[in-house]
C-alpha positions in Angstrom: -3.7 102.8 43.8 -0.6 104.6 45.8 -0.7 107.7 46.2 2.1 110.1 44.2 4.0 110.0 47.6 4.3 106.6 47.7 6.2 106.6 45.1 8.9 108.8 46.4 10.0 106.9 49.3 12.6 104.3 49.6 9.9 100.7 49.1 8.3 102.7 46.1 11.4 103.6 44.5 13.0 99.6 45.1 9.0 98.9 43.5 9.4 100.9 41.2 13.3 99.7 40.0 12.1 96.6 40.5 9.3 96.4 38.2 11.3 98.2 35.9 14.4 95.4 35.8 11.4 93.0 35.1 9.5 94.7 32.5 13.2 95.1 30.7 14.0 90.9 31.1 10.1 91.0 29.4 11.3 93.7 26.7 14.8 91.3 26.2 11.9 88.8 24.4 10.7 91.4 22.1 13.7 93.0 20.7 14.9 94.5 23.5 11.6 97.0 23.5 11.8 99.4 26.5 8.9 100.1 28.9 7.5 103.8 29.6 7.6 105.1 33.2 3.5 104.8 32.8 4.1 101.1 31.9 6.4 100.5 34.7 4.0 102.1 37.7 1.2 100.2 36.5 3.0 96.8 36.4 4.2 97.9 39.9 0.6 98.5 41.2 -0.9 95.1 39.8 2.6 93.1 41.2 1.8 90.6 43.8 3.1 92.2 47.3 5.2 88.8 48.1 7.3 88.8 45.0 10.9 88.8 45.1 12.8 89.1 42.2 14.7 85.8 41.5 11.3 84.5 41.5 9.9 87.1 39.3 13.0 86.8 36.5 12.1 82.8 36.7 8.8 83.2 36.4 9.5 85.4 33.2 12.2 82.9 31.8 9.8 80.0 32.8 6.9 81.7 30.7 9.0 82.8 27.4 10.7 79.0 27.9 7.2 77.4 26.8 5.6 80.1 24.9 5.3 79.5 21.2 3.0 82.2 20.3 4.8 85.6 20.6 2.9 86.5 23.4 3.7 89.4 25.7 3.9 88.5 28.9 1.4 90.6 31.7 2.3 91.0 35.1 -1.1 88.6 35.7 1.2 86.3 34.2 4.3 87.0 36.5 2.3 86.8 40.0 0.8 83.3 38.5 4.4 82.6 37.5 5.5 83.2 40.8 2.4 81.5 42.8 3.3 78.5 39.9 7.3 78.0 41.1 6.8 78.4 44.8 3.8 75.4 44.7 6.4 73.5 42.7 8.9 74.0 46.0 6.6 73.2 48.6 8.1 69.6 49.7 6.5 66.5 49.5 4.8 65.1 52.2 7.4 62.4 52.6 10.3 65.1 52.9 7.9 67.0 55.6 8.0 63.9 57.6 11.8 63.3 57.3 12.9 66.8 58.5 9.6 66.5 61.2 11.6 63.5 62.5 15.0 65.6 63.0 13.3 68.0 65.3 11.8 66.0 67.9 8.6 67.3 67.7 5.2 66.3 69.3 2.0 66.3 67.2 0.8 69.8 68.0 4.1 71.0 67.1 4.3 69.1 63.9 1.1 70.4 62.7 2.5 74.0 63.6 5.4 73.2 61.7 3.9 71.7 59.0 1.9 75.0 58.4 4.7 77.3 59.0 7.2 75.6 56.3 4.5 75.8 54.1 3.4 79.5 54.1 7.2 80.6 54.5 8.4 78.5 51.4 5.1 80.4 50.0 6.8 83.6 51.1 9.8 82.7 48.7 12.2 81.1 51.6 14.4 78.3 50.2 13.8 75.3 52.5 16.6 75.8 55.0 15.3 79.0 55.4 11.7 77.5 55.6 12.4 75.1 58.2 14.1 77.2 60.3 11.6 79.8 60.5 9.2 76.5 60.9 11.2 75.0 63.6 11.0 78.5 65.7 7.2 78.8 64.9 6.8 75.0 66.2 8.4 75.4 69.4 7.3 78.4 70.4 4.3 78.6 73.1 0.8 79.6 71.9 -0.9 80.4 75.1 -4.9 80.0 74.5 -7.2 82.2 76.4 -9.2 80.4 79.2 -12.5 79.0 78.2 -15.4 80.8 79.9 -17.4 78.5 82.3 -20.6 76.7 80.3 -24.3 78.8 81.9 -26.5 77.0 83.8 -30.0 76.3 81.6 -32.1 78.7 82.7 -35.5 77.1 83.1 -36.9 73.8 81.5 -37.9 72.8 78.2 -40.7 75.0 76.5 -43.3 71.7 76.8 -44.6 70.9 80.1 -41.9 74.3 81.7 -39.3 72.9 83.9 -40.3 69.5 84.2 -36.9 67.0 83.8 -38.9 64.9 80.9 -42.1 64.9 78.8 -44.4 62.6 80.4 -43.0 62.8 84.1 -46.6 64.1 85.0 -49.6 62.6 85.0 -52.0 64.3 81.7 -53.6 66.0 84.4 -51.6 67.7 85.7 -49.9 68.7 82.4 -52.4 69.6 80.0 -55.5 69.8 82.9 -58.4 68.7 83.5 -59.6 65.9 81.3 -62.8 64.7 83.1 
């Protein structure tokens, strides 16, 4: 929950104005019903932090598109909405491969830009944003910390303590004396 503060600076208020414009395209499905400043603070709290709003007006035109029932929809049902239309604009496989291919990348690279297109189309980029933002991620340099040198084994085995293999003494000598 944010604190009464919150609300008073400049991201609360866009939240805030926000969640209002989308609770009003909701209302414009119910004869034109208007939301009360409670309603719009708590749709604000429960909105999914990655939203932006064209997705979150398609996501509501999306929802009232297939709904049959007079249902109102919740803001659970915006954030899957939204979740719903960016999987739908992650690019097939094929397409990943065909813009891969323009860059000249190496298999490390690829990988890295495979992921990055990914989450930033899951971010709401279109996909020449996307790939852009992939390409840079790709190319840049990940420098990995230097492995630390393996120990040496500090004594042997617990059977038979430090000898290189069971049975490389006699029974004598291993378990004592057996006469």
């Amino acid at each position: 929950m944010r604190t009464p503060e919150y609300w008073q600076t400049v991201e609360g208020l866009r939240l805030l104005a926000d969640a209002n414009s989308i609770l009003i395209k909701i209302g414009t499905y119910h004869g034109n019903a208007k939301p009360t400043n409670s309603q719009v603070i708590s749709f604000a709290e429960s909105l999914r932090r990655d939203y932006t709003m064209e997705d979150a007006i398609d996501a509501v035109t999306s929802f009232y598109a297939k709904d049959d029932k007079g249902r109102w929809m919740q803001v659970g049902d915006v954030n899957k909405g939204i979740g719903t239309l960016r999987k739908e604009r992650i690019p097939s496989s094929r397409q990943i491969g065909e813009l891969m291919g323009r860059h000249d990348l190496d298999d490390i690279q690829s990988f890295r830009y495979r992921q990055a297109l990914i989450r930033s189309i899951g971010r709401g980029r279109s996909l020449e944003q996307a790939d852009v933002e992939a390409l840079d991620s790709a190319r840049r340099r990940v420098i990995e910390p230097a492995r630390p040198e393996p120990k040496p084994r500090q004594g042997g085995h617990f059977i038979g303590s430090g000898m290189g293999r069971l049975g490389a003494l006699n029974l004598d000598d291993t378990i004592g004396d057996t006469k």
